[in-house]
N, C-alpha and C positions, 0 to 999 in steps of 0.2 A: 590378678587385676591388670598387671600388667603387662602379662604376656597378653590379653584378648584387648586391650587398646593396640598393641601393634598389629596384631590384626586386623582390626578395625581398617587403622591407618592404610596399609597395605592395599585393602580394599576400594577405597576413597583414592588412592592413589593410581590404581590400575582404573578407576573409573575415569578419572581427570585427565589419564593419559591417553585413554580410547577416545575421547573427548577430543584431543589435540589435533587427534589423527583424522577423526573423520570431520572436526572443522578444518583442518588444511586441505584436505583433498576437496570440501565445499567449495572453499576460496580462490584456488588454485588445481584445478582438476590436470591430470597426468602429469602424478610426478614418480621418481623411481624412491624405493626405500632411501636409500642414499639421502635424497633429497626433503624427505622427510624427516629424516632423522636431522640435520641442515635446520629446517624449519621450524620445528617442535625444539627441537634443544636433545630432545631424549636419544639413550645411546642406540646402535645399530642392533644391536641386541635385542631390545626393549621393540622398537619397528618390528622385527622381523616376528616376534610374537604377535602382536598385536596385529599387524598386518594380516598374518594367519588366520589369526580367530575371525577377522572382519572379512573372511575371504569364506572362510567355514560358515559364516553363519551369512554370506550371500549379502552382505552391505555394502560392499568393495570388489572390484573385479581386476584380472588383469586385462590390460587391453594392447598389448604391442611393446616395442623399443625404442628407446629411447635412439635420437639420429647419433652416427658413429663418432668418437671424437680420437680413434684410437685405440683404446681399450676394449674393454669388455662391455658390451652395451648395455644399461642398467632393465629390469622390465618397467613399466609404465604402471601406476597405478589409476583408476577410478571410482569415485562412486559407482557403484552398480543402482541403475535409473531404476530397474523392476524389484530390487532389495525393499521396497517400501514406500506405500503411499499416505497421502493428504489429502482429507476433504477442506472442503476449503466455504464460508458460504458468506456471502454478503447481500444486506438489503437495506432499502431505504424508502423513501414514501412512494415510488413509480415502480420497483420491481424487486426481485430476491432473484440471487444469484448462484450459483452451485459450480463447484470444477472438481476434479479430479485430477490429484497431481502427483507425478512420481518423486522419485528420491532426489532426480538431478530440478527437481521444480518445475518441470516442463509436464503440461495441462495434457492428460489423456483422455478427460471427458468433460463437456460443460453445456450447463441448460442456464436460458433466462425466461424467467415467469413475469410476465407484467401485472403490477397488481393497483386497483383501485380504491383497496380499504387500507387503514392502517391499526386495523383492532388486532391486537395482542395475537387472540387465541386463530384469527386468520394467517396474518403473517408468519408463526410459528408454527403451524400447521405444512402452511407450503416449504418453508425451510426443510422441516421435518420429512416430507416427500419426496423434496429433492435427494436428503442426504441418504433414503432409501434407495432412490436408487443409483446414488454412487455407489454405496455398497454392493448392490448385486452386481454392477460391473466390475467392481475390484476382486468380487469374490472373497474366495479364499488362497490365491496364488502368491500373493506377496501381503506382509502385515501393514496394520492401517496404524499408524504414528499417533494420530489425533484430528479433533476436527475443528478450526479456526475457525471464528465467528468476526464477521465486521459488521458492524453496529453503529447508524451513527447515534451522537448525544453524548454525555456526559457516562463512563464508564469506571464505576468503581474498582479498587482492587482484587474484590472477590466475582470480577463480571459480570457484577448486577448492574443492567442500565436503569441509573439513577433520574435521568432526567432527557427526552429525545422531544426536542418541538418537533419538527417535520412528522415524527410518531405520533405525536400527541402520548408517548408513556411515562409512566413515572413508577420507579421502583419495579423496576421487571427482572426478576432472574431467574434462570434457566439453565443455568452453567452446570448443578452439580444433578439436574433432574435428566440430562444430556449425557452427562458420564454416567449415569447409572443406568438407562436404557442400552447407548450404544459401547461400553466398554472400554473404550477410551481417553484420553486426558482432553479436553475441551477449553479453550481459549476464549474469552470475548473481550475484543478490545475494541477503541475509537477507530473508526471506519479510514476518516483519515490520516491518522498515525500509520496506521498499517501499509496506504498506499505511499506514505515516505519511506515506508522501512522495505517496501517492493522496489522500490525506486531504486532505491541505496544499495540494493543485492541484484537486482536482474535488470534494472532503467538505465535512464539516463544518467544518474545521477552516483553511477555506483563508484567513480573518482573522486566524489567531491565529500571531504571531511563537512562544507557546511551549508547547507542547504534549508528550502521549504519549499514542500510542495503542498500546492494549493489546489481544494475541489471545490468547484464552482458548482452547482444544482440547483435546488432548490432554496440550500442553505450557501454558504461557504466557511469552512474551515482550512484551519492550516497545520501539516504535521513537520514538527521542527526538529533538525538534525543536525548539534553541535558538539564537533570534533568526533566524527562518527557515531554519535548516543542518542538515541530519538529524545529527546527534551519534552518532558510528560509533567513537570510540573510536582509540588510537593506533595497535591493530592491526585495526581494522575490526569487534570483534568485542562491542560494545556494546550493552547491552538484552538479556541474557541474566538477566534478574530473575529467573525462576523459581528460580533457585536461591539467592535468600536465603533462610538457614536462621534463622527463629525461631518461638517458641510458637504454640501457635493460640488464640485466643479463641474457648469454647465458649460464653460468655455465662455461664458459672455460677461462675467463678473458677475455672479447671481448664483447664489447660495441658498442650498436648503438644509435643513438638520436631518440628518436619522441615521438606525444604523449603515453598517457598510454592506451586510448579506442582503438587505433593503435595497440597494444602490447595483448590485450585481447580477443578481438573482435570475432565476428564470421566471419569477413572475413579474418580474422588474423588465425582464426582455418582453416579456409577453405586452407588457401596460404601453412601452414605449413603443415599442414594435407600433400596436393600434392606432398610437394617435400618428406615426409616422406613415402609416398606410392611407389614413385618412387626406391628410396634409401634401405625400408626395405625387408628384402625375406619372412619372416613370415606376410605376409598380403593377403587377401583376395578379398582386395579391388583393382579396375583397375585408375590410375591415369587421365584416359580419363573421367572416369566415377564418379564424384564424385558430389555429392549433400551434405548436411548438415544432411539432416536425414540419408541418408545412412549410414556416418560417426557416427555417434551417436550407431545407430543400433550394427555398430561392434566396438564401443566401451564397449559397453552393452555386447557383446559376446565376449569381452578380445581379439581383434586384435590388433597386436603389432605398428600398425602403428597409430592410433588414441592414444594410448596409449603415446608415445613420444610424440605426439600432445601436449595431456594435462601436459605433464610434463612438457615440453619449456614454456607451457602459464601458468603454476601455478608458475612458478620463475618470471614471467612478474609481476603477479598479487603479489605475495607475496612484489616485490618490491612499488608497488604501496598502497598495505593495511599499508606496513610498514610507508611510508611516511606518509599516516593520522593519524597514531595512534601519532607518533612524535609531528605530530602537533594539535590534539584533545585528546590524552590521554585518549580515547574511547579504551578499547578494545576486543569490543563484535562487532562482522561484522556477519552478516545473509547474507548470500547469494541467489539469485534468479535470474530471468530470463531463456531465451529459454541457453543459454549457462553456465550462473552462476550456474545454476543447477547441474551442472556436476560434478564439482568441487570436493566434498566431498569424493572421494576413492583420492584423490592427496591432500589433508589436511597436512599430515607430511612436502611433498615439497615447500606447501606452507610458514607454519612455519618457517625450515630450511631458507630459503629463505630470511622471514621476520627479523628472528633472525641477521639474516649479515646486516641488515640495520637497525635496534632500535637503540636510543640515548643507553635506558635501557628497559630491557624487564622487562611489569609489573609483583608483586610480584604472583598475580595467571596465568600469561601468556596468551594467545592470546584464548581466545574463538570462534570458527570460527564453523556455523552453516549452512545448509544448510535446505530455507523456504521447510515449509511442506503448507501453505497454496493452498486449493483448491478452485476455480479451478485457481485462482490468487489472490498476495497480492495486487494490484494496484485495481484491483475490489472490495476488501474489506473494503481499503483504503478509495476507493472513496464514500461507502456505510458509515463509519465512519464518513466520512467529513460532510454529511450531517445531521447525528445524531448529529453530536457537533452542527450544526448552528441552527438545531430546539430545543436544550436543554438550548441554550443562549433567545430564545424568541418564547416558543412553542406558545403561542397563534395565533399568527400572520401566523405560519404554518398549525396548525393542528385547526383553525374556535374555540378554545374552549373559 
């Protein structure tokens, strides 16, 4: 009995250890054994194995020397990019999303489907398409990791989306019908969690122990990241902000109730947008005629009617960043999404804005960011998520 517990142990040990290895090299790419061994704790010995085998089985590569310092110059190690891919798939009520991504995270293929329905067996269909043909582009030349789903809504622990307005679903799961067609371990989580935990590893934000980043669309949520640990809440279902219900500030002392994803939104840009199209004479744009891209288009070309747009909704939002900073004393927000995007030329008004609603404004003040992640943080996110769950017990992933 227990001679086969220390083997066990052994085993669990040499997993945890391959683990170390190829999350330092994630974290910190080219470094020399040496400096591995440094970094993990574990002896040079113990590296030099382990290095091997991740070299044998094509997850690691060498790539050059280390610059001279005198000595013997150490070799350099890295993930090896073509060692292993990620599909990656996100969707939401306007489109689904697909990438293909290799071991260093970086996107080797990617399609967006725009879509008008948001019935279950359509939406999961086109997923389903996409992820087909990640596949036949990945082949069979390097192994497929898993395939990360972002979802927005309400996402239980077994990746059944429990609950998705913008969906219109309730109780949808997919997760284990996914692993058993495509072979692999399958992920669903909160769409925006993911794009904070994208953030945190390839953004803006990959300094910052405490952040939230915010996606503005149709809805708005927020995924929250305190002391580097995405903050998910005790049923998983945290950052659900859009639905703080208080006033709005119209700038003129005049208050309305409702939520805040109400206040933000892009139907909320669309409603404003109209009557400011109607109202203003410097516009270009026809009140009859208004779509979301259009708006955007002559936002980008300084039309004074979009322009007001954004102003009324960066006092909306301003009121609403304020309220979480009060109550997380975070104050670093990234901004994303089809509309959060915008944002960033209306930065001052949002501040202004916040400043009228802080308990106290922190002593460096409100850092407000606008994601540069391509071609999305939620796709990144979700390419991330899978790297952490193979780096907790690669063997079981990757046959070695």
């Amino acid at each position: 009995m227990s001679r086969r517990r220390a083997a066990v142990n052994h085993e669990v040990m040499h997993e945890i250890n391959r683990a170390l290895v190829l999350s330092s090299l994630r974290e910190k790419p080219s470094q020399t054994r040496s400096k591995l061994s440094s970094r993990t704790g574990l002896t040079r010995s113990a590296i030099s194995y382990l290095t091997n085998e991740l070299i044998q089985n094509e997850m690691i590569h060498e790539v050059g020397y280390e610059e001279s310092t005198g000595g013997r110059r150490g070799i350099l190690l890295e993930l090896n990019p073509q060692g292993a891919g990620v599909i990656a798939i996100k969707f939401n009520a306007s489109s689904v999303q697909c990438a293909l991504a290799n071991l260093a995270g970086d996107i080797d293929w990617y399609k967006l489907a725009a879509i008008n329905r948001t019935e279950e067996a359509h939406v999961l269909g086109i997923c389903q398409r996409l992820i087909c043909s990640a596949l036949e582009i990945n082949g069979s030349a390097r192994p497929l990791l898993g395939i990360g789903v972002a979802s927005p809504g309400l996402i239980g622990a077994d990746g059944e989306v429990i609950y998705s307005k913008f969906m219109d679903w309730r109780h949808v799961n997919f997760r284990a019908a996914w692993e058993e067609e495509y072979g692999v371990p399958v992920s669903v989580d909160n769409l925006v969690s993911l794009a904070a935990l994208g953030e945190n590893h390839y953004g803006l934000a990959a300094d910052d122990s405490h952040f939230m980043y915010m996606e503005i669309g149709y809805g708005a949520g927020a995924g929250i990241v305190i002391n580097n640990e995405l903050y998910q809440g005790k049923y998983g279902y945290a950052g659900e902000v859009g639905y703080m219900s208080f006033a709005d500030d119209n700038g003129a002392g005049q208050t309305e109730g409702r939520n805040w994803q109400s206040m933000v939104n892009i139907p909320r840009f669309m409603e404003v947008a109209a009557q400011k199209v109607g109202a203003c004479e410097r516009t270009a744009l026809d009140a009859q005629d208004l779509t979301f891209s259009r708006l955007l288009d002559a936002l980008h070309d300084g039309d004074e009617a979009p322009r007001a747009t954004m102003l009324a909704l960066s006092r909306s939002l301003g009121i609403g960043l304020a309220s979480l900073y009060n109550a997380f004393d975070i104050p670093v927000f990234v901004l994303g999404g089809e509309l959060g995007g915008q944002f960033g030329p209306f930065f001052d008004e949002v501040r202004a804005t916040m400043e009228r609603h802080l308990v106290v404004m922190p002593p460096a003040g409100i850092d407000l960011r606008i994601s540069r992640l391509k071609p999305d943080a939620a796709l990144l996110g979700a390419v991330a998520k899978v790297f952490d769950r193979v780096l907790v017990e690669p063997s079981l992933r990757l046959g070695l």
